[in-house]
C-alpha positions as a LaTeX table, in Angstrom:
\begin{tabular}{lrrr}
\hline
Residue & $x$ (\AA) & $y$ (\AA) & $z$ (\AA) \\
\hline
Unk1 & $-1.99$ & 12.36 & 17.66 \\
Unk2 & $-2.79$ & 15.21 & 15.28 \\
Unk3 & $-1.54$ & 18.66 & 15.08 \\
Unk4 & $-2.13$ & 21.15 & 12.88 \\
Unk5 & $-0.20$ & 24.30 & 11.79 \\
Unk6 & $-1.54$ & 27.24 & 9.07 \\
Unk7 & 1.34 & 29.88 & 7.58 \\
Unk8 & 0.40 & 32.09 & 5.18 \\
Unk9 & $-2.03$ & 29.95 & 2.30 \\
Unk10 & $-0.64$ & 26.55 & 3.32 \\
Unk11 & $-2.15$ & 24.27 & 6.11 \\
Unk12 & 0.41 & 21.38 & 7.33 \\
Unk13 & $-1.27$ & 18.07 & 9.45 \\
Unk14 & 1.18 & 15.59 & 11.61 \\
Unk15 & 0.39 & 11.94 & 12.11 \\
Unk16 & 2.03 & 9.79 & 13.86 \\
Unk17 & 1.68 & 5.95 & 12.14 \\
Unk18 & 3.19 & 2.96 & 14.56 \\
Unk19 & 6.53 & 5.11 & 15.58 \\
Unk20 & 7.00 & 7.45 & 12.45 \\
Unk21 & 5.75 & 10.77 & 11.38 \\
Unk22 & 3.70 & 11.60 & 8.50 \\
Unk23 & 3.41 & 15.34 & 7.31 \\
Unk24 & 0.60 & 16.56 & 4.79 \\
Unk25 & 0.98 & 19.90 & 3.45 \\
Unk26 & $-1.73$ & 21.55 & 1.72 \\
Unk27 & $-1.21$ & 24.13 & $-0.68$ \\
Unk28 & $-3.67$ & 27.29 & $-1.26$ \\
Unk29 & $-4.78$ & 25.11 & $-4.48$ \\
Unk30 & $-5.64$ & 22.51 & $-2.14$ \\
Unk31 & $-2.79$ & 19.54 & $-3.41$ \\
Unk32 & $-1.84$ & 17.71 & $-0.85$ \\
Unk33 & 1.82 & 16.16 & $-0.26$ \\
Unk34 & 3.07 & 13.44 & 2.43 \\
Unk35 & 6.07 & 13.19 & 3.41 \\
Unk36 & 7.27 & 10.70 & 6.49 \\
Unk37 & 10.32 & 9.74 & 8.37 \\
Unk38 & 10.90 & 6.50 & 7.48 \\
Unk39 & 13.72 & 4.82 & 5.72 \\
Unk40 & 10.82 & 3.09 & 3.40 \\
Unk41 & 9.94 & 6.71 & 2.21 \\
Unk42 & 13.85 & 8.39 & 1.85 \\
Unk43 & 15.02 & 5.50 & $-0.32$ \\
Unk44 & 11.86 & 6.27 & $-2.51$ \\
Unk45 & 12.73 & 9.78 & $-2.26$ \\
Unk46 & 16.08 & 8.98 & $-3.59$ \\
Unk47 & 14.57 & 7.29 & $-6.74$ \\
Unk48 & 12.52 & 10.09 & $-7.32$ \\
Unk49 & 8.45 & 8.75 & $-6.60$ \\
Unk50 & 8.44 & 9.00 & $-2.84$ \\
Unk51 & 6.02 & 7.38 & $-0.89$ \\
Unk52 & 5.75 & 4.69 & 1.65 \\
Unk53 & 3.02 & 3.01 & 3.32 \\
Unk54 & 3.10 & 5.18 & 6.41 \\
Unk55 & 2.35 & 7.60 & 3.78 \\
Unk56 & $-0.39$ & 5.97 & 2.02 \\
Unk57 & $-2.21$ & 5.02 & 4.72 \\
Unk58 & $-2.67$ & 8.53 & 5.89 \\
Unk59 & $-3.36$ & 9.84 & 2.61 \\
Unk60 & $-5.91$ & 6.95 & 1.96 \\
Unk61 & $-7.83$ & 8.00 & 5.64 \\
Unk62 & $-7.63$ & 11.62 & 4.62 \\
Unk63 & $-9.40$ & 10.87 & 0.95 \\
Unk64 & $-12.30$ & 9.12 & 2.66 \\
Unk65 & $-12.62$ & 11.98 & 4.88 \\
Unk66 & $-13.04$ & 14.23 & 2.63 \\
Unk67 & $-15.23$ & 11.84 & 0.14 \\
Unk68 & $-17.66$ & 11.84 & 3.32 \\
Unk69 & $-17.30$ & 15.20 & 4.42 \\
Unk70 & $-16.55$ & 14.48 & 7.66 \\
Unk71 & $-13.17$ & 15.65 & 8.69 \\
Unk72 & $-12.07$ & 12.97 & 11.71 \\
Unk73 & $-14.14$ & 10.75 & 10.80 \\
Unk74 & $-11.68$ & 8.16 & 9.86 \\
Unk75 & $-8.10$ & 9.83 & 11.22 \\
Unk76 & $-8.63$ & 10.30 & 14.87 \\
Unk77 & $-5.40$ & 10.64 & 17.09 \\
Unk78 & $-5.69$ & 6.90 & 17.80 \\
Unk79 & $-5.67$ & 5.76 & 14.63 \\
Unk80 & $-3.36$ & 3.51 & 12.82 \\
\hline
\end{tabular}
């Protein structure tokens, strides 16, 4: 499932990927972060380059996406 939240300039996107949660945050300039909630990412975190494949996944859906200019195309709410 997707949800999406806008504050101010910066637009936030939740995915859920087989039991954890994946946040993107886009920023008025439109870079995009991920962060998730699983142990993979926070010891990455901890060694400063995190990322996990949660993470990557997501991020790699959302890149196509936008490559075909077709928001959903690829990261529907069943997906992953």
């Amino acid at each position: 499932m997707e949800r999406v939240r806008q504050s101010g300039t910066a637009l936030q996107r939740t995915y859920y990927v087989r039991g954890h949660r994946v946040e993107g945050m886009r920023d008025c300039t439109g870079s995009t972060s991920w962060t998730c909630d699983c142990a993979e990412y926070l010891q990455s975190r901890s060694r400063g380059e995190p990322w996990c494949q949660h993470a990557e996944r997501v991020a790699a859906a959302a890149s196509i996406d936008r490559l075909l200019g077709a928001e959903g195309l690829t990261l529907s709410p069943d997906c992953c």
